[in-house]
N, C-alpha and C positions, 0 to 999 in steps of 0.2 A: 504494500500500500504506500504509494508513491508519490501518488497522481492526487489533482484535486477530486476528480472522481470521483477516485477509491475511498479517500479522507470521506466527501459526503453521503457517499453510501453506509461506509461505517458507522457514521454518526446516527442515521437516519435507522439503522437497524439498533444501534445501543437505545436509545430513546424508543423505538418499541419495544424491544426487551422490558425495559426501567419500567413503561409507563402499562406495560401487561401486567407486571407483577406489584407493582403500586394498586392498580384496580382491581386487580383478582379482591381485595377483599372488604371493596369501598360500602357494597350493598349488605355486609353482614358484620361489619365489625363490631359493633355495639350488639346487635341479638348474640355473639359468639362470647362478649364480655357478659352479656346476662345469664346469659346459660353456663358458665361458668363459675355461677353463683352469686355475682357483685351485686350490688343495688344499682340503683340509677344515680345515686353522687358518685360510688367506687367508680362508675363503669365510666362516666366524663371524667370523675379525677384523674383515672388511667391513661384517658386521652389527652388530662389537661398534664399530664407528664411527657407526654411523647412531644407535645406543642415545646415544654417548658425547655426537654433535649437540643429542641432546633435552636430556641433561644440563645441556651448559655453558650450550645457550640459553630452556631452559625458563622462567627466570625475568626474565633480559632482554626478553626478546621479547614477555611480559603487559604491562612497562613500556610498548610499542608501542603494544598496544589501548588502554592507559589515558591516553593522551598524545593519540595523534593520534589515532583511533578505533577503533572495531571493523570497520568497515569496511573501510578501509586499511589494518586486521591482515590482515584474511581476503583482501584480493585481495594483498594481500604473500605471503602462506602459500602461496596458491593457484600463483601464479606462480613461485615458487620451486619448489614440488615440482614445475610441469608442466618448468622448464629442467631440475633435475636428473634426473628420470624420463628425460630426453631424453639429457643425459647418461650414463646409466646407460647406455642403449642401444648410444650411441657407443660405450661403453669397453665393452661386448661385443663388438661388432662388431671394434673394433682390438685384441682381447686383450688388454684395457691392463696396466702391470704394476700393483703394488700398490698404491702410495703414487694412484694414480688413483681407485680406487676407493672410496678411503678420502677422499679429498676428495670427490668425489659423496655418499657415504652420509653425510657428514659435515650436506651442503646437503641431504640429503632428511631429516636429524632436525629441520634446523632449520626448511623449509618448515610440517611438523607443529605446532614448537613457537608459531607466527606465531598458526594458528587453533585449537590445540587447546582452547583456552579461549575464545578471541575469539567464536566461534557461541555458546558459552551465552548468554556478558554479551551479546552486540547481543539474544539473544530477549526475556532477564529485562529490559533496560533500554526496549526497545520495546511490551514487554508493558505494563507500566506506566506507559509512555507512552501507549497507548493506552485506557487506564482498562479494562485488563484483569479482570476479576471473580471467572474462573474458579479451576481448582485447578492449580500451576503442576506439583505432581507428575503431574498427568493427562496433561501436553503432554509432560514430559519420558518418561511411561509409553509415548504411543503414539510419541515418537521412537526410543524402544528397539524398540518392534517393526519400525517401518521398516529398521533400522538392522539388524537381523536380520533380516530379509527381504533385505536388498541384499548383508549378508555371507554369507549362501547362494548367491546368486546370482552373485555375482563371485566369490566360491571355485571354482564348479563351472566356469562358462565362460573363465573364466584358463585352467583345466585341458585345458577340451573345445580354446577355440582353440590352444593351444599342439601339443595333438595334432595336430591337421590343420592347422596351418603349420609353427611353429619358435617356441623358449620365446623370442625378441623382440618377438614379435606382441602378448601379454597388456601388454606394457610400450607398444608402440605403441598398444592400445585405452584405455590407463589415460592416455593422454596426449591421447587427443581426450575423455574423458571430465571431467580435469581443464581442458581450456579450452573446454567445455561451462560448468563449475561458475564460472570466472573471466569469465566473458561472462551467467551470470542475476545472479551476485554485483554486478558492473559495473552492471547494468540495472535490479535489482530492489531492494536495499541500500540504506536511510540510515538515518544513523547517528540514531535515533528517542530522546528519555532521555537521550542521551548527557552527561555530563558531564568536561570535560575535566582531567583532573588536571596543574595543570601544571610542579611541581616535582618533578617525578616524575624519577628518575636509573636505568640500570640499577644502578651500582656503588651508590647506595643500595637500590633494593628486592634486590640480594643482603644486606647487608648484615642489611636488614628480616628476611627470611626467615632469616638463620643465626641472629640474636639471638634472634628468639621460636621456633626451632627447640630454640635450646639450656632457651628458660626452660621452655617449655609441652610438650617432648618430651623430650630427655636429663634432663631435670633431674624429670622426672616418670615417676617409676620402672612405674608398669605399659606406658605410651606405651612408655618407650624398651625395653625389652625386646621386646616386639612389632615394635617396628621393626628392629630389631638384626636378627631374624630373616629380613624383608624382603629381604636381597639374597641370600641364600641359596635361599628357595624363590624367588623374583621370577628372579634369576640361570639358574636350572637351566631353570625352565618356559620361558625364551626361546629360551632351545639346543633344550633338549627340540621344541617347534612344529616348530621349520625344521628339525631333523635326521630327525624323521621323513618327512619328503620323499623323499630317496636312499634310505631304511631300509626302507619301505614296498616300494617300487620294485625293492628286491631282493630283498626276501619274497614279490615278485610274480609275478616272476621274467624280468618284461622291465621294464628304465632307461629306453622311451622311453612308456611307457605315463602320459603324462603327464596324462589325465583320470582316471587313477585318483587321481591324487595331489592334483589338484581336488576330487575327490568325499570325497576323505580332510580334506581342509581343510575342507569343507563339513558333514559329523561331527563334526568336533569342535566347529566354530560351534555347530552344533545343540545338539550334545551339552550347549556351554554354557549354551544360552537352559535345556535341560530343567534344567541344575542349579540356574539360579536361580529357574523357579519349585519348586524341591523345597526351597529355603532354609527359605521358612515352618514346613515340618515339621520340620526339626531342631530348630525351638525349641524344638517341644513333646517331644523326644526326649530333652532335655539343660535342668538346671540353670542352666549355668555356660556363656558365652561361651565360655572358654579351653579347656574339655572338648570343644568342638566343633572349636576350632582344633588339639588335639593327636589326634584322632584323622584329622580331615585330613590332617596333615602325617605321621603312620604310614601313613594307606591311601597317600599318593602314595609316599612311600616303597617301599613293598610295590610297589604299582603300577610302578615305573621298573624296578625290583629282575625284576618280572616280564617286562616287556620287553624290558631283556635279558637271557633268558635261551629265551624263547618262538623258534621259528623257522615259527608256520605263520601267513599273512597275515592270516585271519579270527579268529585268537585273540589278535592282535597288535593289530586294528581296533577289537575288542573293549574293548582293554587301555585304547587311546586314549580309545575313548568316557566308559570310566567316570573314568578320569584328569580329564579336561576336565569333566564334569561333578561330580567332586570337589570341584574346583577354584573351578569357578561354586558350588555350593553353600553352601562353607565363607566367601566373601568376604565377604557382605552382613554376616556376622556379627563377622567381623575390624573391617570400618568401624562396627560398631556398640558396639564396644569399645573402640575408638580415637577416636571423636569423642565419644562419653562421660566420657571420661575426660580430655579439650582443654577448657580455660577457652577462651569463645568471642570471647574477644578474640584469641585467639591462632590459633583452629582452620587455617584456610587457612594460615597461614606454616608449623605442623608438617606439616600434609600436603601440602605441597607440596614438603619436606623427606622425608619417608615417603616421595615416589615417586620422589624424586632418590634415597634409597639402595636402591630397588630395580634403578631404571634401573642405579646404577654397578655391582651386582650382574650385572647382564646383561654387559656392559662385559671384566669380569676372565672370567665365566665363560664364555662363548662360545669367545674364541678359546684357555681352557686345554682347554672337553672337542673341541674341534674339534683340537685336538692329539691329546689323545686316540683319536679317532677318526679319525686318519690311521696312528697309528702302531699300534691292537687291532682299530678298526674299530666301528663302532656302535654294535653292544650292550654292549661294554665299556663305552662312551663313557656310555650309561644306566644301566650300573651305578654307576661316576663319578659321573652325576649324582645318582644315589638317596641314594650318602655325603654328597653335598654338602647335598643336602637337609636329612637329618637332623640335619645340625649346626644347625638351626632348632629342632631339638625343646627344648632345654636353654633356651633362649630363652624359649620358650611356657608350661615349669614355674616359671621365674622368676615369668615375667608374672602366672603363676596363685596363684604364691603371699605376691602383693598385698595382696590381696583387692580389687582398685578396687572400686569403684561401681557400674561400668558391665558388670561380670562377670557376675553374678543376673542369669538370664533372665526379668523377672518375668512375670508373669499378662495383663497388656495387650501386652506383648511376643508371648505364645505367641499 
């Protein structure tokens, strides 16, 4: 693998590999945590651990790629999530108590955080190593479709196998699928452009990232209101995914009917890819970025508000589709807001900061509406989440009445 090509081909098959074994278990994980005995706080807390993994190690762990390579990120990443996947298994199997679980989820954020970045930088550094010519948004275009192609597919068949075995299975398939992806990674991979950075520290690039967090975000008032609002909607939508899982399931009105809840996971993928290509025509709908984000953040409101409150399954399916598709719609425009508004010296340490306080937004919120929803039950638990949302709004009129730069939707935009 020499050729620019071959580098995109590679890349385009790791990324379905990743994003198979990522979905294989999107539609059951929370029914796989219940049935494994937890309540509904254990079973978010479980997940507001994996969130809290990505957290601490999302910015240590890029030091990795940048130091010793992207390659030895990626077969790091790789192999870490296949032990703890493996893990996870066990601790269903033995009912483990809590604090187990929470160590495991703790190693499958961190697994994530190894190559979540590491496959871009090995494509971009190989690309131009290999006097790549083309348009790099093109490669990155059809990896998004792949990527949605493979999160259909492992949404739906997590679902279907789980039916006709047992919810351990989806986790058993996501573990040969994952040392599939650690054995082309092994064989296929070098580190092509690479260049070594090598006073690189974690405890400095945190450092890195909170100083031009504070200059180029907090300290840049349309940035930081936007972001403010980040763990609030970022928070809720996490809950929200995995709690419709059991929720779906009892609007369905049989718990083990676990391919519906594959197919349900598979919808709202969908649902996502149609809301982003519907992004474009918002532009032309709306002036102003922030007019776009505060009517988002009203319909998802509405939206949560509505489910729960709904009890029939296909108006509930419904509710889902257009949520997730809201959701995809309204984003492209948030980042278009947001990096306009980042001197680009700075841009990657604020948003890499942006997604740290969404992530600890998930973190808090998980296991309080999972409390929730042990002690009213689900749709309470959505209503919950719709109040939490809206405390985002106050945030987004702030931001709007900036006026940044980056707010004018202008004429080459629509």
């Amino acid at each position: 693998m020499t050729d620019a090509r071959g580098v995109e081909r590679l890349y385009l098959l790791l990324t379905l590999l990743t994003t198979l074994a990522a979905s294989f278990i999107w539609g059951v994980n929370t029914l796989f945590l219940l049935d494994a005995g937890l309540s509904n706080t254990e079973a978010f807390l479980a997940n507001a651990f994996y969130t809290l993994g990505m957290v601490l190690f999302e910015v240590p762990t890029g030091v990795v790629a940048d130091t010793r390579g992207r390659r030895f990120s990626f077969l790091l990443g790789t192999g870490t999530l296949l032990a703890s996947t493996l893990l996870y298994l066990w601790m269903w199997d033995l009912r483990a108590p809590m604090w187990g679980w929470a160590i495991s989820s703790v190693l499958i954020g961190l697994g994530f955080t190894f190559f979540s970045g590491a496959t871009e930088a090995w494509l971009v550094d190989a690309l131009a190593a290999t006097g790549f010519k083309g348009s790099l948004d093109a490669v990155f275009g059809r990896a998004q479709v792949v990527a949605g192609g493979a999160m259909l597919t492992g949404s739906v068949l997590g679902g279907v196998i789980a039916q006709f075995t047992d919810l351990g299975m989806p986790y058993l398939v996501r573990a040969g699928v994952l040392a599939l992806t650690f054995a082309v990674g092994w064989w296929a991979m070098r580190d092509l452009g690479f260049t070594r950075q090598a006073h690189a520290s974690p405890v400095a690039a945190v450092r890195h990232v909170l100083a031009g967090a504070v200059a180029g975000g907090l300290r840049n008032r349309p940035v930081r209101w936007v972001m403010l609002a980040a763990p609030f909607t970022a928070g809720t939508g996490v809950y929200v995914f995995y709690a419709l899982q059991p929720h779906l399931l009892q609007l369905y009105g049989d718990p083990n009917a676990y391919g519906v809840a594959g197919l349900a996971a598979a919808l709202s993928a969908g649902a996502q890819i149609v809301g982003g290509l519907l992004a474009p025509r918002l532009r032309r709908l709306f002036r102003l970025r922030t007019s776009v984000l505060m009517v988002g953040g009203l319909l998802g409101v509405v939206l949560l508000g509505l489910l729960g409150l709904v009890s029939n399954f296909v108006v509930a399916l419904a509710l889902v589709a257009i949520w997730s598709m809201a959701g995809a719609a309204v984003a492209p425009l948030r980042q278009s807001f947001v990096n306009g508004a980042i001197p680009s010296a700075q841009r990657a340490t604020v948003l890499s900061f942006d997604s740290l306080l969404g992530s600890a937004g998930g973190v808090v919120a998980q296991p309080a509406l999972g409390r929730v929803a042990d002690a009213a039950g689900y749709p309470a638990s959505f209503l919950a989440s719709a109040g939490v949302q809206a405390l985002a709004l106050p945030f987004i009129l702030l931001a709007r009445r900036e006026r940044a730069a980056s707010d004018p939707i202008v004429a080459v935009d629509r």
